[in-house]
C-alpha positions as CSV (number, residue, x, y, z in Angstrom):
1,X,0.0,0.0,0.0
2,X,2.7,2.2,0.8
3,X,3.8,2.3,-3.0
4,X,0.4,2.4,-4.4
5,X,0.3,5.8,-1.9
6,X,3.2,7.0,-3.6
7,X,2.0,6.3,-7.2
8,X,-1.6,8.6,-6.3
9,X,0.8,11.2,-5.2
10,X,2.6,11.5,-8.2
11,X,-0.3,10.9,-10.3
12,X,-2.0,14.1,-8.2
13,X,1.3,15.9,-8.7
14,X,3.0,15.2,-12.0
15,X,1.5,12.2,-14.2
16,X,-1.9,13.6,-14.8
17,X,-0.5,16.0,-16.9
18,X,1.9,14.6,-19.1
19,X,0.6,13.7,-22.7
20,X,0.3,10.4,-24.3
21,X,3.1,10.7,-25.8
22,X,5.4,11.2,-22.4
23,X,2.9,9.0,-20.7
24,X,4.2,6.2,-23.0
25,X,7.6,7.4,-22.6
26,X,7.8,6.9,-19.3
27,X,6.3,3.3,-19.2
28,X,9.0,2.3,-21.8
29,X,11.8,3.6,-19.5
30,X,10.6,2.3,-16.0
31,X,10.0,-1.3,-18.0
32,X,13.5,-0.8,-19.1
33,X,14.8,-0.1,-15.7
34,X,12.2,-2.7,-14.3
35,X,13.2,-5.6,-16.7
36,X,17.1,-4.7,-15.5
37,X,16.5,-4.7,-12.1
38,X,15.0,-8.3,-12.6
39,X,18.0,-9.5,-14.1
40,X,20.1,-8.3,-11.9
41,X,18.9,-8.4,-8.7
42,X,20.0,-11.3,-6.5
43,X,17.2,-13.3,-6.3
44,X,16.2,-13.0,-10.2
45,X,12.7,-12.3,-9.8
46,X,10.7,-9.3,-9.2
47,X,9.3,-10.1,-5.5
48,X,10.5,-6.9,-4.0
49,X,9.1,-4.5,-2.4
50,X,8.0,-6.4,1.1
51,X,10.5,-5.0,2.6
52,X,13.2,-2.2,2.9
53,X,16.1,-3.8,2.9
54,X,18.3,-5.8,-0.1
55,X,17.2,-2.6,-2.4
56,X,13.6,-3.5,-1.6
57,X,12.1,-0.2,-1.8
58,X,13.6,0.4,-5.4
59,X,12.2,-2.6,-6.7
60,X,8.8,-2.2,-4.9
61,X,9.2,1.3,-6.8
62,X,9.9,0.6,-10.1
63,X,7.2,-2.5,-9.8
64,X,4.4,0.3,-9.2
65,X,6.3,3.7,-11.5
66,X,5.6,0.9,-14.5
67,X,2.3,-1.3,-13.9
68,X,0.4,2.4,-12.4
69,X,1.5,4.5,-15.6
70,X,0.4,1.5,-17.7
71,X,-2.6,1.0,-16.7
72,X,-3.6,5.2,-16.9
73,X,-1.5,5.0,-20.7
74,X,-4.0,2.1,-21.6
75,X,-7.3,4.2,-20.6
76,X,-6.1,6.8,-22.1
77,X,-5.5,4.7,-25.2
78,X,-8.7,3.1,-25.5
79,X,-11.1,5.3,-23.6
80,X,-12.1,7.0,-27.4
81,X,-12.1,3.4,-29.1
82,X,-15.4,1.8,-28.3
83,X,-14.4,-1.9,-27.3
84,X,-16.8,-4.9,-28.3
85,X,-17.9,-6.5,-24.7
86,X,-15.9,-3.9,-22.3
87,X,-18.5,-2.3,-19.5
């Protein structure tokens, strides 16, 4: 939850505005930085962010700064394309 808290802020604070364009930007870098942290972290998997320590914060980070952004880039995406069988 803590992350999550983090992501609204920055949403509040910065994400909102960007465009589409930056929007999509930044979920290409942070899966970048996401994809490398998984290869290289020492357990090779992407189950951080329980705790603080072993650089669990920055993965618990870069886990929500990619899946959060995504998820806002894909409504923006298809929020003007009408979707056979969405709600």
């Amino acid at each position: 939850m803590f992350f999550e808290y983090i992501a609204n802020l920055l949403y509040v604070l910065t994400i909102r505005k960007l465009s589409t364009r930056w929007r999509a930007m930044l979920v290409f870098a942070t899966g970048g930085a996401l994809f490398g942290y998984a290869i290289t972290n020492e357990y090779g998997n992407l189950g951080a962010g329980w705790t603080f320590g072993n650089y669990g914060f920055w993965g618990g980070l870069l886990r929500v700064m990619f899946a959060f952004p995504a998820g806002l880039l894909l409504s923006r995406v298809f929020r003007k394309r009408k979707v056979r069988g969405a709600f």
